[in-house]
N, C-alpha and C positions, 0 to 999 in steps of 0.2 A: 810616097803617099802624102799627099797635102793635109794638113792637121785643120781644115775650116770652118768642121763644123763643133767645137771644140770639143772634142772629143781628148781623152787621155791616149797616152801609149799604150796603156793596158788594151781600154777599147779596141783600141785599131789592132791589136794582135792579135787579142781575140774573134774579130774579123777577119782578119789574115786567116786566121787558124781554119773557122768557118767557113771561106771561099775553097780554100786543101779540100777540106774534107766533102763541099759540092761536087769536087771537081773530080771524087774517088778517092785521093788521094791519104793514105791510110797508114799514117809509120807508127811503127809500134814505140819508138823511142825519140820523139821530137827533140831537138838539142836547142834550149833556150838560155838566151845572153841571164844574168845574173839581173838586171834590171828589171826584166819584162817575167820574173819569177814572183808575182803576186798571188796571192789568193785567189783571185779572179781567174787570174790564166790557166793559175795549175788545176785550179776546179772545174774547166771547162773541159781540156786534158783530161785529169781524171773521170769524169761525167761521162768523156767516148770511148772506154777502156784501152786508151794509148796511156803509155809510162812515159816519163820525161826524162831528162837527162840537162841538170843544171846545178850550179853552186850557188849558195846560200850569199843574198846579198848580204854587203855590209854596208 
């Protein structure tokens, strides 16, 4: 995914996430890189009562 409109990486997962979840698609346990484990994303996660599965960035 092309980064043009300058959007963060958060953004754009959280779009990622969003297009999953038009698409039906429904995991109860999304597994996310350590990077893209922001506030933003895990609160979106959390908001569709999916759990995640990721380590604590350093």
């Amino acid at each position: 995914m092309d980064n043009l409109k300058g959007e963060s990486k958060h953004d754009l997962a959280v779009e990622l996430l969003e297009q999953a979840k038009e698409w039906g698609l429904t995991p109860k346990y999304p597994l996310l890189d350590a990077w893209y484990a922001s506030p933003k994303v895990l609160k979106t996660v959390i908001h569709w009562g999916w759990h995640f599965v990721t380590r604590k960035p350093t």
